[in-house]
C-alpha positions in Angstrom: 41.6 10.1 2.3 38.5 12.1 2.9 35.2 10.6 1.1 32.4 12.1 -0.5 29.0 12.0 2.5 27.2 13.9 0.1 26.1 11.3 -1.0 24.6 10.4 1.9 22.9 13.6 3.3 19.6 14.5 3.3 16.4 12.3 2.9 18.0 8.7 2.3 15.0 6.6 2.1 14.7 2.2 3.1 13.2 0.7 0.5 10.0 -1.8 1.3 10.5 -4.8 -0.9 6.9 -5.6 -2.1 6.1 -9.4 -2.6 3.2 -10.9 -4.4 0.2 -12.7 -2.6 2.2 -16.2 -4.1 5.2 -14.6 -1.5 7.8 -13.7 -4.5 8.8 -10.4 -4.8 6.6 -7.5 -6.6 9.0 -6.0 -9.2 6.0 -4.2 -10.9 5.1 -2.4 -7.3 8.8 -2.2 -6.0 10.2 -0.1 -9.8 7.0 2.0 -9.5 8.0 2.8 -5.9 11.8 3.8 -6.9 10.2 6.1 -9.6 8.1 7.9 -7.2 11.7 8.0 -4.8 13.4 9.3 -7.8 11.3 11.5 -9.4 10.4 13.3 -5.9 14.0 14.2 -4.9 15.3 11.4 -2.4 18.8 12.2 -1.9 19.5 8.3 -1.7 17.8 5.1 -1.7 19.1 2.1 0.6 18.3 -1.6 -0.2 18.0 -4.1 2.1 17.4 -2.5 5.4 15.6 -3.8 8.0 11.7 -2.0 6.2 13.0 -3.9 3.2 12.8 -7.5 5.3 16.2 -8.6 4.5 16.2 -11.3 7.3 13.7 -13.3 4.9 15.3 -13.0 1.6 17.8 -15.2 0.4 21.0 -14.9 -0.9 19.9 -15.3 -4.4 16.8 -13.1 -4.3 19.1 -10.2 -2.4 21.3 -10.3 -5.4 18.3 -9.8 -7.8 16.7 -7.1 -6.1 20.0 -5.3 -5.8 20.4 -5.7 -9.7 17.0 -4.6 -10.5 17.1 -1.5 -8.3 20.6 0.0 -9.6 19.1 -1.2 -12.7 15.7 1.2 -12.8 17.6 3.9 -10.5 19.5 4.4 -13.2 22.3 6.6 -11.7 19.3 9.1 -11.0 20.4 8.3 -6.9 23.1 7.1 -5.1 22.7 3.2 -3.5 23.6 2.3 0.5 23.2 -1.4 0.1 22.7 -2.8 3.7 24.9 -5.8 4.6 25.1 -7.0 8.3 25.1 -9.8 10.6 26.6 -11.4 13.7 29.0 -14.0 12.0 32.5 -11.7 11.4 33.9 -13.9 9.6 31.5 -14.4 7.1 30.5 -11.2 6.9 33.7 -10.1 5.7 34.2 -12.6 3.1 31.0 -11.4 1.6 31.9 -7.6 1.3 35.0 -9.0 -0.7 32.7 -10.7 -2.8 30.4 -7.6 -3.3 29.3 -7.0 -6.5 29.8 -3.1 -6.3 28.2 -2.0 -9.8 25.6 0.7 -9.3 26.6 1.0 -4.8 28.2 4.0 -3.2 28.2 2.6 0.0 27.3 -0.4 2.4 25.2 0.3 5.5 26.0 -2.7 8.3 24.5 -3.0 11.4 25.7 -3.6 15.1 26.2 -7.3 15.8 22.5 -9.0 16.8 21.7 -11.6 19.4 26.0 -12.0 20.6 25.7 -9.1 22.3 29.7 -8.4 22.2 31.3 -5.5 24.6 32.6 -2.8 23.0 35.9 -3.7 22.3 34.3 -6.9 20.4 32.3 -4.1 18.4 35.0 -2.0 17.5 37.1 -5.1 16.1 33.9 -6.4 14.2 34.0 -3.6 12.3 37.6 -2.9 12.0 37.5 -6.3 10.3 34.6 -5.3 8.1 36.6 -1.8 7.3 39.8 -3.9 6.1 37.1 -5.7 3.7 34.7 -3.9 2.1 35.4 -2.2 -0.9 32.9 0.8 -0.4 32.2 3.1 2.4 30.9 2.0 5.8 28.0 3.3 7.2 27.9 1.4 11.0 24.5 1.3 11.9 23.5 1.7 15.6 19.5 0.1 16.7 19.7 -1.2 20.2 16.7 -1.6 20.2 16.9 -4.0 17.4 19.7 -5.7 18.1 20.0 -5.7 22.1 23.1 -3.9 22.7 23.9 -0.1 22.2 27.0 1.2 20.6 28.9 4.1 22.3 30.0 7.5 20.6 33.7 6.5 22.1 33.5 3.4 19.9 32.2 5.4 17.0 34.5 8.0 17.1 37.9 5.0 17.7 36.6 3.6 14.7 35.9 7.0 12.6 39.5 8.0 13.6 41.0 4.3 12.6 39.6 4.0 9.4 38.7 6.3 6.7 36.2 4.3 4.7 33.8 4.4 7.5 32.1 7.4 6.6 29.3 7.7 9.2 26.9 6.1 11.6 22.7 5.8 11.3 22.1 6.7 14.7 18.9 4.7 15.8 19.2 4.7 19.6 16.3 7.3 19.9 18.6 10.0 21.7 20.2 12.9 20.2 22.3 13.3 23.0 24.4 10.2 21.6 24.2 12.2 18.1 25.6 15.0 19.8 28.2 12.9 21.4 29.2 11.8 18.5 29.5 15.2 16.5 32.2 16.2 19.1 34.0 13.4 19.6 34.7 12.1 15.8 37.2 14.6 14.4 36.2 14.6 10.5 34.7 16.6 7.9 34.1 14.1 6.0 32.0 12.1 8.7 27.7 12.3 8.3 25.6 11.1 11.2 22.3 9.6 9.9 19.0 9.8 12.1 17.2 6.5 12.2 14.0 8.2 13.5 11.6 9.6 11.3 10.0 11.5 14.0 12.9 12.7 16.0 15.4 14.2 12.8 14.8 17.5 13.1 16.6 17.4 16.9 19.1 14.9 15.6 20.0 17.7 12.8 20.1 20.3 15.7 22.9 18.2 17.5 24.7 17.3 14.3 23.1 15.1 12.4 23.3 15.8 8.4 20.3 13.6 7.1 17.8 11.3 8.0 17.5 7.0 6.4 13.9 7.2 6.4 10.7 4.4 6.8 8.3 7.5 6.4 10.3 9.2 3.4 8.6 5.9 1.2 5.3 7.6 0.8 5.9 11.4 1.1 9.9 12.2 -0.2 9.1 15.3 -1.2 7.2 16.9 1.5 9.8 14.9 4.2 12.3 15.6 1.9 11.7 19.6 2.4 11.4 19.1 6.0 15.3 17.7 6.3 16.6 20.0 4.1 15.0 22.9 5.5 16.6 21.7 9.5 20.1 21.6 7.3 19.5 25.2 6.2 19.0 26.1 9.6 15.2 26.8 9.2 14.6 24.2 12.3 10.9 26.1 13.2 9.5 25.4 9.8 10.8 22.1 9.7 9.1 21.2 12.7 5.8 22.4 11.7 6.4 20.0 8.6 7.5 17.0 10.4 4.4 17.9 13.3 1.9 17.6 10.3 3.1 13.8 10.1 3.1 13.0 13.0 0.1 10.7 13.6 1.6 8.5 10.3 4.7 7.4 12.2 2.5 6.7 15.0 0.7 4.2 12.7 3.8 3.3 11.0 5.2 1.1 14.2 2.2 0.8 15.9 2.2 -3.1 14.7 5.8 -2.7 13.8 8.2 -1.5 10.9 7.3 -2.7 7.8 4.1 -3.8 8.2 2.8 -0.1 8.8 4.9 1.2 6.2 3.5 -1.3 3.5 -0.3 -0.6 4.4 0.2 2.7 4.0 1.7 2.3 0.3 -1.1 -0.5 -0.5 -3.4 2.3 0.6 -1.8 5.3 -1.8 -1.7 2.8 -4.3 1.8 2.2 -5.1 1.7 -1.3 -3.7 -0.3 -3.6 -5.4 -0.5 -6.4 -2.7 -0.2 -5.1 1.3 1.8 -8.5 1.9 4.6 -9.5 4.2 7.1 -12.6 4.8 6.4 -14.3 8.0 7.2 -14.2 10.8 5.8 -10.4 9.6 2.1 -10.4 9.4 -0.2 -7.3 7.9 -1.5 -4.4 10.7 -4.6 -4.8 12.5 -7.9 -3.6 11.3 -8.1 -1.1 13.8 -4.4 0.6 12.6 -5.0 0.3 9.0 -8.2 2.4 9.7 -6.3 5.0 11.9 -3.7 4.8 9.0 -5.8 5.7 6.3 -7.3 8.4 8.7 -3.5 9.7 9.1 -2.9 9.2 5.5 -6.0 11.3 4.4 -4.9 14.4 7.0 -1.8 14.3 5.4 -2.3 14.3 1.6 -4.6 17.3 2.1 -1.6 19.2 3.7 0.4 17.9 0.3 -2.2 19.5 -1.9 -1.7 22.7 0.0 1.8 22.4 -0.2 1.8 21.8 -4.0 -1.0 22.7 -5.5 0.6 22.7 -9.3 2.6 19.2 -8.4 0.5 17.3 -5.2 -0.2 14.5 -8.2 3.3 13.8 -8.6 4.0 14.6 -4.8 1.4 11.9 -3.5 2.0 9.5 -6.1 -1.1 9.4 -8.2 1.0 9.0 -11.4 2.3 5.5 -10.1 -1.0 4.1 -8.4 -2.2 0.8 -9.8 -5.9 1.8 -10.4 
């Protein structure tokens, strides 16, 4: 059975999940923000990544973010919902409990803090495969989680089971992407770039898309920087992606969300620039160079769109 990665190609973006200076989530800021993701042509949204500071939300308050964001998305874009951890088991017992209405697919990530061999990775999510009742996306962040995940395991697990439709590739080298392209034997398959700044060369070795932190505050003009890669147009894509390239500097200079959120606070689509410990706000001295960044960058939106930079920068949804 071959599945539908359409879906999934393109500018997938990983929602922030705004909170409130009282620490409870922002709904006002975080439906403004999936307007702006909507309206601006994200391909998909996904909930619950690692920029939307799962590790601190609760059970409960997972469930009624999900809810609220199929909810105001409104069918307008498909949903990854991410759903990971380092407890098999349980992990599996909670994608059969999955409340599916509104996803299209579930993005999990490689085991944290076990540090399993490969074989232990490949039956991890050959037991999540047997259990989930959407699509797998295996999500690969060594850098996150300590460990790497090989294109041999990827590809064992692509050929074992069709519901795993693809892999966000976050090991910042597209040498593994283009591993990967030539090992997994599927049409249907879609490697996802995890790094904003690096998609265009995943894309040249294979890559169909991008999950993005940066794709939160400028979908449409990263948006037409992925697309144009995909259509082979890999020169003006670079210029694109070169004009943003101080912004992702900023963006993990204190770490991913926190950059990500100051920069929204400062276009205006987040009311509060607040985090959950043990996340804390940037520094003065990044939120400056930000908000330099940020400024070089709209004016290269207004350029760009001069009949739709409003809409494109997200004036329409700023809390003024």
């Amino acid at each position: 059975m071959l599945h539908d990665t359409q879906l999934f190609r393109g500018l997938g973006v990983a929602l922030v999940c705004p909170f409130l200076p009282t620490g409870a989530v922002d709904y006002d800021s975080l439906g403004r923000l999936v307007d702006f993701l909507a309206d601006n042509g994200v391909d998909f949204l996904v909930v619950h990544g690692t920029t939307g500071e799962s590790p601190c939300l609760g059970r409960s308050e997972r469930n009624d973010i999900t809810r609220y964001v199929v909810e105001r998305t409104a069918g307008r874009v498909p949903i990854m919902i991410g759903l990971g951890g380092n407890n098999t088991l349980e992990l599996g017992e909670r994608l059969r409990e999955l409340d599916t209405t509104g996803l299209s697919g579930v993005l999990s990530v490689v085991p944290y803090y076990n540090k399993p061999t490969q074989e232990g990775l490949y039956r991890h999510f050959a037991h999540l495969a047997e259990c989930s009742p959407l699509p797998i996306v295996l999500y690969n962040v060594p850098g996150r989680v300590g460990i790497n995940m090989t294109p041999e395991v990827v590809a064992r697990l692509a050929s074992a089971y069709p519901n795993i439709i693809g892999v966000k590739e976050a090991s910042g080298y597209t040498a593994q992407t283009e591993a990967i392209s030539k090992l997994v034997q599927r049409p249907d398959f879609c490697i996802l770039s995890g790094d904003d700044n690096i998609t265009v060369d995943h894309i040249r070795n294979g890559a169909c898309g991008v999950i993005s932190v940066v794709g939160n505050a400028y979908p449409r003009y990263f948006g037409e920087a992925v697309h144009a890669a995909l259509e082979g147009r890999l020169n003006e894509a670079d210029m694109l992606v070169s004009e943003l390239r101080e912004v992702n500097v900023q963006l993990f200079a204190n770490g991913n969300p926190a950059g990500i959120k100051a920069l929204l606070y400062q276009k205006g689509i987040l009311r509060h620039n607040e985090l959950r410990l043990p996340l804390v706000p940037v520094s003065e001295e990044v939120y400056r160079l930000m908000d330099e960044a940020r400024q070089a960058v709209d004016a290269v939106v207004v350029a760009r769109y001069p009949d739709s930079a409003e809409r494109a920068l997200g004036i329409p949804y700023k809390y003024l």
